[in-house]
C-alpha positions in Angstrom: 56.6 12.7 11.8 54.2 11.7 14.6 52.9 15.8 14.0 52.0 14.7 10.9 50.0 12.1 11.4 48.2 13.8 14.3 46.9 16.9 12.4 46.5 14.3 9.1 44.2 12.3 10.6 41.8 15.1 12.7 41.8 16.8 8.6 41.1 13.8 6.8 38.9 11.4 8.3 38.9 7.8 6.4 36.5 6.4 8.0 33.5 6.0 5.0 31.1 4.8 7.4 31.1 7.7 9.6 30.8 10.0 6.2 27.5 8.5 5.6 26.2 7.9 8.6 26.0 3.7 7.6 23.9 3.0 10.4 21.0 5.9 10.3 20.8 4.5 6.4 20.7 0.7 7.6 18.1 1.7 10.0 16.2 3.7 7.4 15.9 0.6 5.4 14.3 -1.7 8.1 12.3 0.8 8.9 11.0 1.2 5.2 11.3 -2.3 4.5 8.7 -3.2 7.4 6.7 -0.1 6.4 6.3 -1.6 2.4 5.1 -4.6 3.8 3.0 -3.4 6.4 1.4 -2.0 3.0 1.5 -4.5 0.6 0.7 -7.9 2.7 -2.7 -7.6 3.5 -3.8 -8.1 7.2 -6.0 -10.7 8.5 -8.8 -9.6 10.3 -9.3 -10.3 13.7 -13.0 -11.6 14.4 -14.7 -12.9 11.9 -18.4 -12.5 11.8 -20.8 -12.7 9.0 -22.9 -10.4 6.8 -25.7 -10.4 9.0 -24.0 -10.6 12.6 -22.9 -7.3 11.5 -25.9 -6.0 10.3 -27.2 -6.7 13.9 -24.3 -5.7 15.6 -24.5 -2.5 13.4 -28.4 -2.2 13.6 -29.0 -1.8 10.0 -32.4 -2.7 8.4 -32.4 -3.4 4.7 -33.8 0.0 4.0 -30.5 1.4 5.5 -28.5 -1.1 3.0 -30.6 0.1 0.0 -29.7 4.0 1.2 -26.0 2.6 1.4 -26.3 1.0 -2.2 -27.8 4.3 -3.4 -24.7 6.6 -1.7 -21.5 4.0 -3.1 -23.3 3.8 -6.3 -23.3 7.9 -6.8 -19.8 8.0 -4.9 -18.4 5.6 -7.3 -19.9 7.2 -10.3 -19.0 11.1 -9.3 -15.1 9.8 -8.5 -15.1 8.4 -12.0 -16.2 11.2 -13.3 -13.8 13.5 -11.5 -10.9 11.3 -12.4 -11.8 11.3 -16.1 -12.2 15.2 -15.6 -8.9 15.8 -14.1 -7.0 13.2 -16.5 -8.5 15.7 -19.5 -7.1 18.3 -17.4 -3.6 16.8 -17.0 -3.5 15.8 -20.8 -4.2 19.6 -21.7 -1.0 20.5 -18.9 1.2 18.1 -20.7 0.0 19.4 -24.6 1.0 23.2 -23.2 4.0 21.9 -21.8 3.7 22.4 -18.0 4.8 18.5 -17.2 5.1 18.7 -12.9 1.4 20.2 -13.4 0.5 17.2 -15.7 2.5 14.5 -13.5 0.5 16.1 -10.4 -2.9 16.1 -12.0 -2.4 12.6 -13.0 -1.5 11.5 -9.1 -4.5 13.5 -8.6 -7.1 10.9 -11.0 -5.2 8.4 -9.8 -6.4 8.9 -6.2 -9.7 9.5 -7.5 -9.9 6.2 -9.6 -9.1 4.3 -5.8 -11.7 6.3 -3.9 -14.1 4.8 -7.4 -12.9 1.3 -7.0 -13.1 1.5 -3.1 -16.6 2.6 -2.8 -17.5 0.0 -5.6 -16.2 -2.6 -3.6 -18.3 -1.9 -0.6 -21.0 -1.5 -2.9 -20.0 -5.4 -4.5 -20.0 -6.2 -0.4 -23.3 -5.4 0.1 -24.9 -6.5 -3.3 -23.6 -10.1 -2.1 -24.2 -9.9 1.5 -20.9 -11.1 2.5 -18.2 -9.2 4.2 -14.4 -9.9 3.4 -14.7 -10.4 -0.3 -11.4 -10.6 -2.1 -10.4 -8.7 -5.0 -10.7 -11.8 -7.0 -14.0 -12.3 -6.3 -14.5 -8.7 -7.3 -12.8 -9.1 -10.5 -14.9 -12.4 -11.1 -18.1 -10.9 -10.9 -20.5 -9.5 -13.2 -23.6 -7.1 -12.6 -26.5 -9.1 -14.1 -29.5 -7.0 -15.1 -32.5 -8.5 -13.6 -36.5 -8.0 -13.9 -36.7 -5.9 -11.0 -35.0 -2.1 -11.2 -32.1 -3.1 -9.4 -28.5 -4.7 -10.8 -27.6 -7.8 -9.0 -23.9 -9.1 -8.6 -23.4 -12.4 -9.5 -20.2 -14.3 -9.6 -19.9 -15.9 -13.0 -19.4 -19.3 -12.1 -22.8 -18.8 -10.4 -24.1 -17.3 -14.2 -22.9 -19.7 -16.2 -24.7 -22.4 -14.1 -27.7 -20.7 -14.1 -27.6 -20.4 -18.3 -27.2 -24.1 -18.4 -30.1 -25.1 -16.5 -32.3 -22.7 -18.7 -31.1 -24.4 -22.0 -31.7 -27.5 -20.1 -35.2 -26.8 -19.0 
């Protein structure tokens, strides 16, 4: 009987853990659960300095800032474009019935659209001279046609405020 058990046991291994390797998968979750957060919580930044200090620290003249305005604004714009291009494409992929071509031309705009919105923000930062915006304060803005050629970015707090004291006046 003790054969047996010998040659049942090196044949049949019980041991569940040791199937699935329980510790490489408990070590793959840290590892992803402190990469997903690494992405998702946003870091703080290390110095703070303002919008000027770095346009010293940078040497930047305002000329420079309007050639920077001029470059996000046509970035911005020629993502969009691209992204609305390749979204046509992947809706004409999913009507013909080719859906990983589709699901990849989609994942395609997508990164597009975040190379738009990135480049717009910049361009948000340096319509309001102030580094370290938050997306809020994005959101909460509106582009306010002025007198002058250019748009100006105005939060709309700021507008609202500014309408009053006309009707006032």
């Amino acid at each position: 009987m003790g054969i047996f058990k010998k040659v049942g046991g090196r044949i049949i291994d019980v041991r569940v853990d040791k199937w699935m390797s329980w510790d490489y998968l408990g070590e793959t979750a840290d590892r992803f659960k402190i990469l997903f957060l690494d992405i998702v919580i946003p870091k703080k930044a290390n110095t703070v300095e303002t919008f000027e200090e770095a346009m010293r620290r940078l040497e930047l003249t305002e000329s420079d800032l309007i050639e920077r305005q001029k470059e996000f604004t046509r970035l911005c714009y020629f993502f969009i474009f691209l992204a609305m291009t390749v979204v046509i494409y992947a809706l004409y992929t999913a009507f013909m019935g080719s859906m990983v071509a589709s699901l990849i031309s989609f994942c395609l705009a997508l990164y597009a659209l975040t190379q738009a919105f990135r480049f717009h923000f910049w361009l948000f930062q340096i319509k309001n001279k102030k580094l370290g915006c938050s997306i809020k304060e994005w959101m909460n803005s509106e582009v306010v046609h002025t007198a002058s050629s250019d748009l100006t970015v105005k939060n709309k707090d700021s507008v609202s405020k500014q309408e009053a004291q006309k009707k006032a006046k």
